[in-house]
C-alpha positions in Angstrom: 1.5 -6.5 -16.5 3.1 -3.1 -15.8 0.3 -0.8 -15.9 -1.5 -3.1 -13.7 1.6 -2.6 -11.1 1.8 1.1 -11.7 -2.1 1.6 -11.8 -1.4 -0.5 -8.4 1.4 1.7 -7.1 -0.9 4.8 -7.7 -3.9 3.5 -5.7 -1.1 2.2 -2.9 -1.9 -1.3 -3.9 2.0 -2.2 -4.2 5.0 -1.2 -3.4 8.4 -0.2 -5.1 9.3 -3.9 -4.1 6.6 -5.8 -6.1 8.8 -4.0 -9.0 10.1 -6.0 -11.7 14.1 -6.2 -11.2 14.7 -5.5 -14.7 17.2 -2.6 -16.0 15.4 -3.5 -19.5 12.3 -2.6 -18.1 13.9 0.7 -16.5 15.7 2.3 -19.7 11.9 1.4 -21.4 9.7 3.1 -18.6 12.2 6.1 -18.3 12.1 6.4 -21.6 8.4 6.5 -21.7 8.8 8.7 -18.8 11.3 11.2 -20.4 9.5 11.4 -23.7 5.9 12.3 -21.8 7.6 14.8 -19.9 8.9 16.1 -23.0 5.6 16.7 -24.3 4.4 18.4 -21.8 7.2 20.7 -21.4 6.4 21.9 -25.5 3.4 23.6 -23.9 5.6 26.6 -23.0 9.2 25.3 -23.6 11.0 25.2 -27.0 11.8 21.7 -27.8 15.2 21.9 -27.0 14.8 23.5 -23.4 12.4 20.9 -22.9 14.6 18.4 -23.8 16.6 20.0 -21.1 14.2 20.6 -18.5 12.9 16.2 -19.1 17.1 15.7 -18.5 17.3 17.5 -15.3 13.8 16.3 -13.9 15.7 13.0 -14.8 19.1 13.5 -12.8 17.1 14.9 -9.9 15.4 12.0 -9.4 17.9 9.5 -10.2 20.7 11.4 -8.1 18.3 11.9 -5.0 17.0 8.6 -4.6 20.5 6.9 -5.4 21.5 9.1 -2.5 19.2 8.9 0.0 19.2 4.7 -0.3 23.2 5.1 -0.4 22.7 7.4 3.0 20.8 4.5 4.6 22.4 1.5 3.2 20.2 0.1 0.5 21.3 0.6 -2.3 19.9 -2.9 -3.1 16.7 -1.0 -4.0 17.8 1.7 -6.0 16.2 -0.4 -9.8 13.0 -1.2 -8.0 12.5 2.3 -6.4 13.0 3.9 -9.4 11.4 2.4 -11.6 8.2 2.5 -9.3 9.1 6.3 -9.4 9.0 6.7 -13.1 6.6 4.7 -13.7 4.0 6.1 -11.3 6.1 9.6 -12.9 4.4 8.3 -16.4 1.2 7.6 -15.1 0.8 11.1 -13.8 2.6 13.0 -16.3 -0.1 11.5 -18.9 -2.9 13.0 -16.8 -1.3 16.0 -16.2 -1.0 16.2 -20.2 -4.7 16.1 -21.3 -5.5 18.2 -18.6 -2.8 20.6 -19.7 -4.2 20.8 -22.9 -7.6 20.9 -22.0 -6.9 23.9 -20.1 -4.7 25.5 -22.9 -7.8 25.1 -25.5 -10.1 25.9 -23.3 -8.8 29.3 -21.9 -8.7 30.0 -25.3 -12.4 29.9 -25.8 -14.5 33.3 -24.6 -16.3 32.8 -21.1 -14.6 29.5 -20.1 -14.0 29.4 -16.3 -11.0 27.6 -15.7 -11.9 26.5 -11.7 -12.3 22.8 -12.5 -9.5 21.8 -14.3 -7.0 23.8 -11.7 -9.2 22.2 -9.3 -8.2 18.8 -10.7 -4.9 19.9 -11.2 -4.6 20.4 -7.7 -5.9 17.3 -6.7 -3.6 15.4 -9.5 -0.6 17.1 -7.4 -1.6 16.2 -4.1 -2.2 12.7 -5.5 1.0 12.8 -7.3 2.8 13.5 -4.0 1.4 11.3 -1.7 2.7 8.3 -4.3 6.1 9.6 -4.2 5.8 10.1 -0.3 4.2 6.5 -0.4 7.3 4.9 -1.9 9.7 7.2 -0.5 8.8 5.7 3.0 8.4 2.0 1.5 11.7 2.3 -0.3 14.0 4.2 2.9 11.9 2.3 5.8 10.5 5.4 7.2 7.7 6.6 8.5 5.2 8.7 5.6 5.6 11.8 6.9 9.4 11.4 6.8 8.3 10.1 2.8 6.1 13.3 2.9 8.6 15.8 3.9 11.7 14.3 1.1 8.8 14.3 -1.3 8.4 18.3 -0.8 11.8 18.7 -0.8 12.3 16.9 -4.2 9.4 18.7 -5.5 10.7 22.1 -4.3 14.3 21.3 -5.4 12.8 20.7 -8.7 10.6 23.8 -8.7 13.5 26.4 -8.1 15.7 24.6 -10.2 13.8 24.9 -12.9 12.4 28.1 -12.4 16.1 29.2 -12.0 16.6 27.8 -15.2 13.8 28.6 -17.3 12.3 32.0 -15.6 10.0 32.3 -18.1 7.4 29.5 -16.7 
């Protein structure tokens, strides 16, 4: 029943209210979530900075959407929002994973071109935005390009963060 709704949420099918209103079901997604993004982050992280970097990805999210539904008086929302966002978070973090490795292997091999898989990488971003942006606008009652533009900013927030923390990536 849950992938179905996040498969859903990812092909703007549903919304962050056709989430379950379950803080069971959140602690097991974000967990999911967390340990996924952990994962990933071995692929050039040790495991304790990525246990770090998952941690702050985590607040960020949490503390932005907690505030932006505080700011405009629905907090009401807050479990089903975020659990549409990590959920929809796991969905594309397992993508972005075999294609992360796939292009590690792969750039190891003599003569390999890596063009398609940054190409689909690209496109997984995009994608991966424009879900965010999606329930961002469902979530707040705003129009997508408002969603759009808190999206970038959480994605950029996250970016220098990061990179502020972890200059080596």
């Amino acid at each position: 029943m849950l992938i179905k709704y996040f498969t859903d949420l990812c092909l703007f099918k549903a919304g962050p209210s056709d989430a379950p209103v379950s803080w069971r079901v959140f602690y097991q997604v974000l967990g999911v979530y967390m340990g996924v993004g952990w994962l990933i982050s071995l692929l050039h992280l040790s495991p304790m900075q990525g246990l770090f970097s998952i941690s702050i990805d985590t607040a960020i999210i949490v503390g932005l959407t907690w505030g932006l539904l505080s700011t405009k008086g629905y907090r009401s929302r807050l479990l089903q929002t975020l659990i549409a966002l990590v959920g929809s978070g796991v969905i594309f973090k397992v993508l972005a994973l075999f294609l992360l490795v796939y292009l590690k292997k792969a750039t190891q091999q003599a003569g390999f071109s890596p063009d398609f898989i940054l190409s689909l990488l690209a496109g997984h971003m995009v994608w991966s935005v424009m879900v965010k942006a999606y329930i961002f606008r469902d979530a707040l009652t705003v129009s997508l390009t408002m969603g759009i533009l808190i999206t970038i900013v959480y994605v950029s927030i996250t970016v220098k963060l990061m990179s502020f923390i972890f200059p080596s990536i």
